[in-house]
C-alpha positions in Angstrom: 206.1 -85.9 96.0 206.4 -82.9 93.9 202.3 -82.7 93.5 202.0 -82.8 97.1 204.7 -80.2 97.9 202.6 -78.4 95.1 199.4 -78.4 97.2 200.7 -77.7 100.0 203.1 -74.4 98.8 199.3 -73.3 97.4 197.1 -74.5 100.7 199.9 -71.6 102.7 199.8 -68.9 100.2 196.0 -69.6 100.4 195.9 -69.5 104.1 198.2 -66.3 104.0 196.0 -64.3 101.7 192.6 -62.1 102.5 189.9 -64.3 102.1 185.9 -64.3 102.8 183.2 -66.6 102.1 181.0 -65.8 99.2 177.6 -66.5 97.7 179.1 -65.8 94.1 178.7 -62.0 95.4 181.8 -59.9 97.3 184.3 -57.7 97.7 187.4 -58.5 98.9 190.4 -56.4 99.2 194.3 -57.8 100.1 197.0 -54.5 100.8 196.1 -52.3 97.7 194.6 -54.6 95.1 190.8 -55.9 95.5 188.6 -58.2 93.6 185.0 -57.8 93.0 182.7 -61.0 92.2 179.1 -60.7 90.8 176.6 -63.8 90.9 174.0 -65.7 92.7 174.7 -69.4 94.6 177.4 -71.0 93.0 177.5 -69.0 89.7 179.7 -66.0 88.9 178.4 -63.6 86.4 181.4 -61.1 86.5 184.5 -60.6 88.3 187.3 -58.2 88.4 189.6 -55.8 90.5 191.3 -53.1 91.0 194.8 -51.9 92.6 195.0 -48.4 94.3 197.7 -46.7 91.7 198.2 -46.2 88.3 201.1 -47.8 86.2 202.2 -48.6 82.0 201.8 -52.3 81.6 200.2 -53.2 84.5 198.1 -56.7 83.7 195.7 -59.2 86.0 194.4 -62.4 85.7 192.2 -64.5 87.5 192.7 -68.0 89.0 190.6 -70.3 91.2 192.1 -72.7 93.9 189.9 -75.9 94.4 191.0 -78.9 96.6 194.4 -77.5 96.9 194.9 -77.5 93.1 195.3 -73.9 91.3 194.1 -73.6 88.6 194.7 -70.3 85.7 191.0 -69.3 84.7 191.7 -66.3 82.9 194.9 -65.0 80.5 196.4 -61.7 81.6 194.8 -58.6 80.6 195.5 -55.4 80.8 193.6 -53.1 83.6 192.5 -49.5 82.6 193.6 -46.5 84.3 191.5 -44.0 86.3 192.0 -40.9 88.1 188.8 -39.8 90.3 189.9 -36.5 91.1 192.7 -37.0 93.7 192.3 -41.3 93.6 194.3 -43.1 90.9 193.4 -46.9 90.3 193.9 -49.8 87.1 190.6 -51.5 87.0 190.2 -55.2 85.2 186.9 -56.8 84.4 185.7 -60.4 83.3 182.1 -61.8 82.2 182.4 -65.2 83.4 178.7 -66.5 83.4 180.8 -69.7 85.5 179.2 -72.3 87.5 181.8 -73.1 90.4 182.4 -76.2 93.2 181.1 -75.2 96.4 184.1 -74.3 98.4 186.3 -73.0 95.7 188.5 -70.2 96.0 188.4 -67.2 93.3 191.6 -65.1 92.9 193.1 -62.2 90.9 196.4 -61.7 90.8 198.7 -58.8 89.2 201.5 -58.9 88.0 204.6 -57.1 90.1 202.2 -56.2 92.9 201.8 -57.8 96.5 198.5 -58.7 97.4 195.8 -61.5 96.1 192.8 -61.4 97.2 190.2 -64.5 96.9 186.6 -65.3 97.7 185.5 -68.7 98.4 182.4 -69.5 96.4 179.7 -71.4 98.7 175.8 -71.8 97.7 
């Protein structure tokens, strides 16, 4: 019972974020954090992100969601810091060199910070 509760609390926060379809190659952006993925088909060479502010001990990591199941891909990391003038952002980056299922969702996350955008991987 717990499993299925499981799924389904991860199906609706699925459903509730910004998501596009993908061909391992998009940019997808959820409130002020967005996630970059880099591939061909159903391989993903890089991925990454950014969130639109700068902040001390600000970290990402990157999950996948695949048949309702999510799944941690990556450890948190900490993003670097940028200021372009008058833009501030905390950038993250991941090779990955991944093969993924067709249909599979690719998140990033940050910690204390709204927002998670995903990309479904399809060939």
């Amino acid at each position: 019972m717990k499993r299925m509760i499981t799924a389904a609390l991860a199906a609706l926060a699925l459903a509730a974020t910004t998501a596009v379809p993908a061909h391992a190659d998009a940019t997808v952006r959820d409130g002020k954090v967005s996630l970059s993925v880099k591939g061909h088909g159903l391989s993903v060479r890089r991925a990454g992100g950014w969130i639109n502010s700068l902040g001390t001990g600000v970290r990402a990591r990157l999950y996948t969601v695949d048949h309702g199941q999510r799944h941690t891909l990556t450890r948190w990391r900490d993003v670097t810091p940028l200021t372009y003038g008058t833009t501030r952002m905390s950038t993250v980056d991941w090779t990955l060199n991944r093969r993924f299922r067709a249909g599979a969702w690719l998140c990033i996350e940050f910690h204390h910070t709204d927002g998670t955008p995903c990309a479904q991987i399809r060939p």
